[in-house]
N, C-alpha and C positions, 0 to 999 in steps of 0.2 A: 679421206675427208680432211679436209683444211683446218688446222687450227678453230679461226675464226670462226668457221661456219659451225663447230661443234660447241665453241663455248656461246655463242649466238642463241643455238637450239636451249643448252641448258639454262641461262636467264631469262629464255623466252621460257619455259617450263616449269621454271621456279617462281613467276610472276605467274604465269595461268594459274597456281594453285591458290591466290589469294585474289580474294575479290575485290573488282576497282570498277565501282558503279559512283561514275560523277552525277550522273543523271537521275540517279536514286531519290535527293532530297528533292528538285524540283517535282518529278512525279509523285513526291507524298503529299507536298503542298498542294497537288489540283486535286489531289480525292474532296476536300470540302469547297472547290469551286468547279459548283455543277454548269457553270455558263462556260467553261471551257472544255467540257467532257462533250467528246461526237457522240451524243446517244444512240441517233439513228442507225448512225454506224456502227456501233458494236451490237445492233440487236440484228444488224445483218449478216456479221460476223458468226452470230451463236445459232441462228438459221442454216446457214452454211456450211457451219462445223457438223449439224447435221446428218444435211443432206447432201453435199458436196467439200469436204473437208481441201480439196486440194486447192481449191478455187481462193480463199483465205489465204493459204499460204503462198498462192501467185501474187498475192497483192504483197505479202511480206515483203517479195522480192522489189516491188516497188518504193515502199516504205524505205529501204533501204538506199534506192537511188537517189532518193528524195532528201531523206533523213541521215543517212550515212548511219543509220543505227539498224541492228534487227528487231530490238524489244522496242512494243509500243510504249511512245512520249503519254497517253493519255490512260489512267486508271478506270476509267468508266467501265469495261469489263470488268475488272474486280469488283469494281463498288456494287454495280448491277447484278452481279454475280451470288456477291454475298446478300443483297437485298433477299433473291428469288431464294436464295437457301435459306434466309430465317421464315420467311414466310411458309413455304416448304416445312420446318420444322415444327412452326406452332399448328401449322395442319395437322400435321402426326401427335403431337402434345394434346390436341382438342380433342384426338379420339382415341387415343393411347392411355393420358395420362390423368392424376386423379388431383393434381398439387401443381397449383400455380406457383408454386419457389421451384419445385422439381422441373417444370417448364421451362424455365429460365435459366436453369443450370443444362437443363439438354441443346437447347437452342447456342447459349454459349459455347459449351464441348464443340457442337458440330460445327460453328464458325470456326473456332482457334483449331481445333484438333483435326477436327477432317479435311479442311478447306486451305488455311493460311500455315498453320505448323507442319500439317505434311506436305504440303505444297514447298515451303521453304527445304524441307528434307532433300525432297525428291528432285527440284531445281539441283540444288548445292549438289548433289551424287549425279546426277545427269551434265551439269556444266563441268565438274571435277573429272567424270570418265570422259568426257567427249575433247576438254582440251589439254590431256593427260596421255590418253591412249588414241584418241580417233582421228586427232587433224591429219593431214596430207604432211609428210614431211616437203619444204621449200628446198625447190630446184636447184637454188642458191642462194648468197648474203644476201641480194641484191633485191631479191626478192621480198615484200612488206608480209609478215606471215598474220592471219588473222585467227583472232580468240571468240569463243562463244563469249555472249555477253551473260552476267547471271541474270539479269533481269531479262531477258529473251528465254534462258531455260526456265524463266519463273512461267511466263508469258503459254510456255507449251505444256506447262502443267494445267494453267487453267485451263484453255484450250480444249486438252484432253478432260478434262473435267467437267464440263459442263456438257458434254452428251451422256457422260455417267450419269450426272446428276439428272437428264431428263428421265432417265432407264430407271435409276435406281433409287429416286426421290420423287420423281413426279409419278410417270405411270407407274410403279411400285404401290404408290399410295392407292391408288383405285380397284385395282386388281388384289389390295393386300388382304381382304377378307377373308379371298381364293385363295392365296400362299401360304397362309397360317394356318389353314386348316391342317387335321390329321388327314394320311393317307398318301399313296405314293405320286397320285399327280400333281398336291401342291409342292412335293419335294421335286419334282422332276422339272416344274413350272420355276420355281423359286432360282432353282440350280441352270437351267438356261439362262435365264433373265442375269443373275449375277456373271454368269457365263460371257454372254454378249456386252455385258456394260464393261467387262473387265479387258476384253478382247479389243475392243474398239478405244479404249482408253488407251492401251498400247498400240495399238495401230496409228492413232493421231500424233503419239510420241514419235514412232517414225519418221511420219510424214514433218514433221516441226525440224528433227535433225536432219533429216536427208534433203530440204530443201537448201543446205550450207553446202557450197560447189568447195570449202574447203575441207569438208568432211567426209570421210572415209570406214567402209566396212560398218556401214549404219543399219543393215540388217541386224545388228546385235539387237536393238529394239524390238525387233519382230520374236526374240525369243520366247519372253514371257507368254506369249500367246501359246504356243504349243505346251506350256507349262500348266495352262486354262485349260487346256483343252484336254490334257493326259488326267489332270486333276475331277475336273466333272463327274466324268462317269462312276469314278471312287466314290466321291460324296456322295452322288444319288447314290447307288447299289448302297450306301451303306446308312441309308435313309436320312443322313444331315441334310438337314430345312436351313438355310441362310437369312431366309427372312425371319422362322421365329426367333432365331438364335438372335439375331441382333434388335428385333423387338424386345424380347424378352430385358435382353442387355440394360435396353433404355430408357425403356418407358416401368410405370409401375404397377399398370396393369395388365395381371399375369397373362397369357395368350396359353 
């Protein structure tokens, strides 16, 4: 290997580890101007994701021709995002909980802590492995090598999140009578349900990195899923409820 071409990789590897998102502050400043958020389109996007997740990420491909960027310019999925979760949560408050302060403190946690803090976690570990250990090594100097953007690994956390959030926030909620209950088939009901929200959450993780023609051995994403899936059967057999456990967690009436 040449000189150049090794000290080349190493400053381009030394630079991937820190994040250089020019584009960060203009997309903070559109979250409070709703006349420049594509509504319609991000509500076609969270359709999509779905019931056709690849279909979304064909269009990334475009965004990119278009945009020369992978992560979306426009926050209206986040914002709409976080809307449908606080609302989601004061559902669960309304019928869970006994304390309008305690409400407001659940609704906050699940914003910051479910939603945007581990989302920021899981971005920063997913951009970090992926332009660390997964790019394609270049052919030659000559060659322009490219970086995950961190705002694109943010973008496939929501992404993956928001079919969780249909599983495990929306119908969660309707069926939670049924899952709280004592007895083996709310624990077997309870444990699928988190089962499949967790599975498919990783599964769209994939598909967000493997749509990068500069990325390499992205089945590593697919691991967690057999991780789901060896783990299940333990929980049931050993009668852990996932939904009372995290009812119980947050709200302050006891289940």
């Amino acid at each position: 290997m040449l000189p150049t071409a090794s000290k080349g990789r190493s400053s381009s590897s030394s630079s991937s580890s820190r994040p250089n998102n020019p584009m960060l502050l203009p997309y903070l400043r559109r979250i409070i101007k709703w006349q420049q958020m594509d509504i319609e389109y991000t509500f076609w996007q969270m359709l999509h994701l779905c019931t056709s997740p690849k279909v979304v990420y064909q269009h990334t491909k475009y965004h990119k021709q278009t945009k020369n960027q992978w992560a979306r310019d426009d926050p209206a999925f986040v914002v709409i995002c976080s809307l449908l979760l606080a609302v989601a949560t004061l559902a669960y408050c309304a019928a869970y909980d006994h304390s309008s302060a305690h409400a407001l403190l659940v609704i906050f946690s699940v914003l910051f802590f479910h939603f945007i803090l581990t989302g920021v976690f899981l971005a920063t570990f997913c951009w970090f492995l992926t332009n660390s250990y997964l790019r394609e090594e270049a052919p030659n100097s000559y060659v322009v090598e490219q970086r995950v953007e961190w705002m694109y690994a943010f973008d496939v956390h929501c992404n993956s999140f928001f079919p969780l959030f249909v599983l495990l926030y929306v119908i969660h909620y309707f069926v939670s009578p049924l899952l709280v209950a004592h007895g083996f088939i709310p624990v077997l009901l309870s444990n699928l349900l988190f089962m499949v929200g967790a599975s498919y959450y990783h599964y769209l993780n994939f598909l967000g990195y493997d749509v990068l023609p500069f990325l390499e051995r992205t089945t590593f994403f697919l691991y967690p899923i057999g991780i789901v899936i060896v783990l299940s059967p333990i929980l049931i057999l050993s009668g852990f409820n996932p939904s009372r456990y995290f009812m119980n967690m947050y709200f302050s009436r006891q289940i």
